[in-house]
DSSP file (Angstrom, degrees, kcal/mol; ACC not computed):
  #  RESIDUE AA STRUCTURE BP1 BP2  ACC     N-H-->O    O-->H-N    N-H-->O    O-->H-N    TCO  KAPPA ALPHA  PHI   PSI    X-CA   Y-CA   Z-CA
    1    1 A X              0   0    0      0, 0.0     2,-1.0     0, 0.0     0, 0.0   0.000 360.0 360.0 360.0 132.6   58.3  166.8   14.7
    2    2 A X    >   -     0   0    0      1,-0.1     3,-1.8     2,-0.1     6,-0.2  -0.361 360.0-144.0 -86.2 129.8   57.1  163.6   16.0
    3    3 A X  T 3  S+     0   0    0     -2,-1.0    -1,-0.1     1,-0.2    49,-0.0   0.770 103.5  57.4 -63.0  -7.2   54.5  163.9   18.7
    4    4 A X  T 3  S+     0   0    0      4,-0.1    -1,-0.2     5,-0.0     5,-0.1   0.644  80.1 118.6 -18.8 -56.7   56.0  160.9   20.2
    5    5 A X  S X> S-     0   0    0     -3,-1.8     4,-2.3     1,-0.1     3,-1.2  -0.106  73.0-129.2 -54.8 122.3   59.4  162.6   20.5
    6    6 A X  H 3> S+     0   0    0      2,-0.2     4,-3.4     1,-0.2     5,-0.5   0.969 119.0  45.1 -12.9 -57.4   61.2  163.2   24.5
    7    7 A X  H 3> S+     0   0    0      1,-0.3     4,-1.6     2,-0.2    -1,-0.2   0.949 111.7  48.0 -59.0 -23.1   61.6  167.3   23.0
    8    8 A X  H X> S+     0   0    0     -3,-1.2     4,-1.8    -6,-0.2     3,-1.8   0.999 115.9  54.0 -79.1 -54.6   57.8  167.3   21.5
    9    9 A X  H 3X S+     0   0    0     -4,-2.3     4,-3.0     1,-0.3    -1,-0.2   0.809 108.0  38.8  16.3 -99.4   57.4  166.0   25.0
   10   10 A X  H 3< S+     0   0    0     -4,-3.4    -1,-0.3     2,-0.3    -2,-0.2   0.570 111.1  62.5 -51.3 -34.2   59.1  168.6   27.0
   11   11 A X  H XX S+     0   0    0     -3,-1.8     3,-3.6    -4,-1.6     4,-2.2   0.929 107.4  46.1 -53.4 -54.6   57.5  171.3   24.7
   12   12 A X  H >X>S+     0   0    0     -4,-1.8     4,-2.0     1,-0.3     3,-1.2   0.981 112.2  45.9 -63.5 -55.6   54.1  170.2   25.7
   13   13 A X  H 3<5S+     0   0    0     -4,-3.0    -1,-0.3    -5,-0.5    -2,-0.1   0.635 103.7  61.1 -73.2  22.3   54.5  170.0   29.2
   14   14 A X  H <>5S+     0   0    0     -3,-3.6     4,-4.4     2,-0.1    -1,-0.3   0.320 108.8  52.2 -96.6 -12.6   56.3  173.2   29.5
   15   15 A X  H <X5S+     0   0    0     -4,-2.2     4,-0.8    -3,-1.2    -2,-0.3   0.736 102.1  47.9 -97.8  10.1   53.2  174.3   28.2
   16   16 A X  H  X5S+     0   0    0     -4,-2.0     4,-2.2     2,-0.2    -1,-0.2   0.708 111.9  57.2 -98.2 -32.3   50.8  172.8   30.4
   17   17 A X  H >4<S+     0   0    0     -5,-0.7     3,-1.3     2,-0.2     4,-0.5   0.984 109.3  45.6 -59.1 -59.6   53.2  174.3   33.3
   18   18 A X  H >X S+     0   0    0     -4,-4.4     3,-2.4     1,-0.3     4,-1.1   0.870 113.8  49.2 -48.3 -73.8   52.9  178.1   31.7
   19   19 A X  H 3X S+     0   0    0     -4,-0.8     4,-0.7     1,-0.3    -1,-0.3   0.666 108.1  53.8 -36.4 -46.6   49.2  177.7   31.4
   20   20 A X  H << S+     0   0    0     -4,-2.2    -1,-0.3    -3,-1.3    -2,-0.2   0.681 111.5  43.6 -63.5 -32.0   49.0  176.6   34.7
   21   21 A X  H X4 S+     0   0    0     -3,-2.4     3,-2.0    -4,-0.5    -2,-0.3   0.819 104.8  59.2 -74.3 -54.0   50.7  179.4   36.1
   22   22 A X  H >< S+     0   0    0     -4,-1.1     3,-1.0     1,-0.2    -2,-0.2   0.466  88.5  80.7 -83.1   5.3   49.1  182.0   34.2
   23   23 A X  T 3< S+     0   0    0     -4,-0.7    -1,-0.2    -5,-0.3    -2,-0.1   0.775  81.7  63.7 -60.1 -24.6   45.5  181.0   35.7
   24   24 A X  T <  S+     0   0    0     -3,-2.0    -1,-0.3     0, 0.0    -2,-0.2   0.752  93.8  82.9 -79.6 -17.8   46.0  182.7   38.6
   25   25 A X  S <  S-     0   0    0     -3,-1.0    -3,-0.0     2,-0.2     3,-0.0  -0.061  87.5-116.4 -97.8 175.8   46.2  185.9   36.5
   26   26 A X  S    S+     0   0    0      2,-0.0    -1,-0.1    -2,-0.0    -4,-0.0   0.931  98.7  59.9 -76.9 -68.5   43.0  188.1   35.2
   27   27 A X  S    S-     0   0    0     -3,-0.1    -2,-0.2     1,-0.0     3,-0.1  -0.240  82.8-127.6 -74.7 153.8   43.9  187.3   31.4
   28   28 A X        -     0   0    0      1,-0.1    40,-0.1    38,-0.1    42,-0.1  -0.359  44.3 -92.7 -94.8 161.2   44.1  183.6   29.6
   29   29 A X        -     0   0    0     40,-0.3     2,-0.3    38,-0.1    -1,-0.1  -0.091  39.1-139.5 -65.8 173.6   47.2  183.0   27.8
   30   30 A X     >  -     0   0    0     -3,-0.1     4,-2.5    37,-0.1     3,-0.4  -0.914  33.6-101.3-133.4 157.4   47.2  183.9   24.0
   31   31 A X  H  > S+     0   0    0     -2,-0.3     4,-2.9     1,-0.2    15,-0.1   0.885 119.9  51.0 -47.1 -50.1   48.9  181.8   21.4
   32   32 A X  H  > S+     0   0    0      2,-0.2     4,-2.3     3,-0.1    -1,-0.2   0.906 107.2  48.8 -32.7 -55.5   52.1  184.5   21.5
   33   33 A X  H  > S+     0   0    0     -3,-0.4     4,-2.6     1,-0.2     5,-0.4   0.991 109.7  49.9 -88.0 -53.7   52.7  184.6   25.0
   34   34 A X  H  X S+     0   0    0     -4,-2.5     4,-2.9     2,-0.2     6,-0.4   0.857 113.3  52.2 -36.6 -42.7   52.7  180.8   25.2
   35   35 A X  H >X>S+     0   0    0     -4,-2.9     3,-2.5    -5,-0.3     4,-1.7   0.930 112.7  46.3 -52.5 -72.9   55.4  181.0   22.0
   36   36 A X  H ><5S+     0   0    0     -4,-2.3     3,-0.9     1,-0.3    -2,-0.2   0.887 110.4  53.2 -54.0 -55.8   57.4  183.2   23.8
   37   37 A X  H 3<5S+     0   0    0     -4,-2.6    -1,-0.3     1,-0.2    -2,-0.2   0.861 117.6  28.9 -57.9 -23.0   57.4  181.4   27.0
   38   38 A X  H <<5S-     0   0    0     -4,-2.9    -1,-0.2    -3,-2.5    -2,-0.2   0.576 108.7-113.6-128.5  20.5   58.4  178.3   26.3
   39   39 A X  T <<5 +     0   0    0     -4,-1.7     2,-0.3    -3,-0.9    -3,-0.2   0.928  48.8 167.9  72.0  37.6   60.8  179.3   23.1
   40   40 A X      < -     0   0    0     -5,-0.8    -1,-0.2    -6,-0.4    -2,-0.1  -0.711  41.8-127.4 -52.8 135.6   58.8  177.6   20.7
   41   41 A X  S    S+     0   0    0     -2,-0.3     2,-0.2     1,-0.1    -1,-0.1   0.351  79.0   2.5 -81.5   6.5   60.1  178.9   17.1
   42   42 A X  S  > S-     0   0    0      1,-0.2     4,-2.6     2,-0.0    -1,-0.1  -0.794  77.4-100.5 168.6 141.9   56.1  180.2   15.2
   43   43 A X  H  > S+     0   0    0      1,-0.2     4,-0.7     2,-0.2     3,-0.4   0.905 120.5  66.8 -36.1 -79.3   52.8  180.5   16.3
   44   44 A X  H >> S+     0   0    0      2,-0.3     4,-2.6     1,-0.3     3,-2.4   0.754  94.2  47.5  12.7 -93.1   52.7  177.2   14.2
   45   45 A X  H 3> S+     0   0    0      1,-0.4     4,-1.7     2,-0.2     3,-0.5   0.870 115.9  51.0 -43.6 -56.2   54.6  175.0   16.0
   46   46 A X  H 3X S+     0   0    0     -4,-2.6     4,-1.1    -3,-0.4    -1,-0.4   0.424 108.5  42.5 -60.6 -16.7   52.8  176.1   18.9
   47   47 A X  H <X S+     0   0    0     -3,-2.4     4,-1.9    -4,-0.7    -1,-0.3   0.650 107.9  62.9-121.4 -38.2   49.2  175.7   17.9
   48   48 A X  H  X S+     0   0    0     -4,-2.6     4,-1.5    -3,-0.5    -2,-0.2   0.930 109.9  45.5 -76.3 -37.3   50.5  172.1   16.3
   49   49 A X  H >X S+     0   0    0     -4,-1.7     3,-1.5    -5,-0.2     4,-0.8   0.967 110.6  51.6 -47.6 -79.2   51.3  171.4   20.7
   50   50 A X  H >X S+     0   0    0     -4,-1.1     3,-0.9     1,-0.4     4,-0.7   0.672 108.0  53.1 -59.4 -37.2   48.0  172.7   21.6
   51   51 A X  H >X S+     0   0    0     -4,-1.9     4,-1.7     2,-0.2     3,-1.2   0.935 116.2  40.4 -52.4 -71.0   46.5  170.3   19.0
   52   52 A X  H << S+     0   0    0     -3,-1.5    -1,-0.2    -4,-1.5    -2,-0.2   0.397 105.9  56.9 -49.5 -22.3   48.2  167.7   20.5
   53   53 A X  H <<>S+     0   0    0     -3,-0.9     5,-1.3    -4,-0.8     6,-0.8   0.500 113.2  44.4-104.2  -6.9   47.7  168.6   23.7
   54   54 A X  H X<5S+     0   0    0     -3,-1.2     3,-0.6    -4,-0.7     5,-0.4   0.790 103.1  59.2 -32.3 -84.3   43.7  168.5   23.0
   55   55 A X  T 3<5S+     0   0    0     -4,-1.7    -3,-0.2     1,-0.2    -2,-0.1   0.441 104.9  51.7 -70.6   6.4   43.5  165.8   21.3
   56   56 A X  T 3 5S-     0   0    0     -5,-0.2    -1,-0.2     3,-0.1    -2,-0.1   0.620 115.5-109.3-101.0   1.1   45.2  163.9   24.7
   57   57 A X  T < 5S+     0   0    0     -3,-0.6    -3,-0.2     2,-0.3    -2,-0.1   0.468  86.9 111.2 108.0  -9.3   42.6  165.4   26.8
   58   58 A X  S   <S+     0   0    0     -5,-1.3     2,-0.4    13,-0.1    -4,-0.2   0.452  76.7  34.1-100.2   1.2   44.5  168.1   28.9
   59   59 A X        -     0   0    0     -6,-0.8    -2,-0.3    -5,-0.4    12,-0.2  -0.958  64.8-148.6-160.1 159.2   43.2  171.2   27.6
   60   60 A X  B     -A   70   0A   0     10,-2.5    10,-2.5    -2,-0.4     2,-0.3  -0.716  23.2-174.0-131.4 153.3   39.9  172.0   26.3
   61   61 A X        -     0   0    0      8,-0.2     2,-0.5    -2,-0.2     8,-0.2  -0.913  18.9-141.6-161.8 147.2   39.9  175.0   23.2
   62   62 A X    >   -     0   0    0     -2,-0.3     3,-0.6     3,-0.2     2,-0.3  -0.946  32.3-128.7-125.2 146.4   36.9  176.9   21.3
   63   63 A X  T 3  S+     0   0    0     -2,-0.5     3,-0.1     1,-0.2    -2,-0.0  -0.585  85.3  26.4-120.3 139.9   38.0  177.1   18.2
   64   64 A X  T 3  S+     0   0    0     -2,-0.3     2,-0.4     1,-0.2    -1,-0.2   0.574  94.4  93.8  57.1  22.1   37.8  180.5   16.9
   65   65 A X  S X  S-     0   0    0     -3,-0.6     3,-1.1     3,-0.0    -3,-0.2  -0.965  73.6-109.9-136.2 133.2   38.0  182.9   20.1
   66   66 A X  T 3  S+     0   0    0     -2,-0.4   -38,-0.1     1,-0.2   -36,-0.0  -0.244  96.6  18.3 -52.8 139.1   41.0  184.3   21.4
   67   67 A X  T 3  S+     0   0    0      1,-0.1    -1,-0.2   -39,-0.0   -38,-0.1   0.883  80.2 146.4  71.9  11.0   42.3  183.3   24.4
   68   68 A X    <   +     0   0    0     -3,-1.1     2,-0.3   -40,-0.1    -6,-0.1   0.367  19.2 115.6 -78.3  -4.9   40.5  180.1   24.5
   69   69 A X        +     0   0    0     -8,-0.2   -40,-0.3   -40,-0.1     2,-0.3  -0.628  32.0 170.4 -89.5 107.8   42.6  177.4   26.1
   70   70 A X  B     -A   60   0A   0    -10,-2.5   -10,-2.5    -2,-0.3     2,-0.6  -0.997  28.5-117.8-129.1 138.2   41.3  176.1   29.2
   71   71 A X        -     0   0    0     -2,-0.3   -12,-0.3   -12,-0.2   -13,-0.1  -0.638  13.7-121.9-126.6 173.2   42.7  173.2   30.9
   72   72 A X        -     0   0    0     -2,-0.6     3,-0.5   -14,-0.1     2,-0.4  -0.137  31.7-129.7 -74.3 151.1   41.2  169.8   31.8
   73   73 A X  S    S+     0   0    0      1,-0.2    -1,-0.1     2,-0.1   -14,-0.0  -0.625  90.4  33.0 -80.1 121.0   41.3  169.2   35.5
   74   74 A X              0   0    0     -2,-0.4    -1,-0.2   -16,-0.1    -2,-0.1   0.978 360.0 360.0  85.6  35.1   42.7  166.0   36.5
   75   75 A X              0   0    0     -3,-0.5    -2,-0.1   -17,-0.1    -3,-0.1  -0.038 360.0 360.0 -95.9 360.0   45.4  165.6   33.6
């Protein structure tokens, strides 16, 4: 998928929505529930968003901890 593309688009920014939503809650998102929520098709696809979504600045990630996806303020 190109990270250019309207749907890689639309992926991402359904995922900034979920995340956004799920802040208000006690637990951070995990790579799963984010698949599930926005009907990504593998853990994959999704982690290859969050990559993308990283390197544009809107979420911030530690690499190797669960649950790690926080995002940047003012994105």
């Amino acid at each position: 998928m190109n990270i250019t593309s309207n749907k890689g688009k639309q992926v991402r920014e359904k995922i900034i929505k979920f995340l956004e939503e799920k802040q208000v809650t006690i637990s951070p998102a995990s790579i799963q529930e984010i698949t599930d929520a926005v009907g990504c098709g593998s853990l994959s696809v999704t982690s290859y968003h969050l990559g993308v979504l990283e390197k544009e600045g809107r979420i911030q990630r530690e690499h190797k901890k669960a649950r790690n996806i926080v995002l940047v303020k003012g994105k």
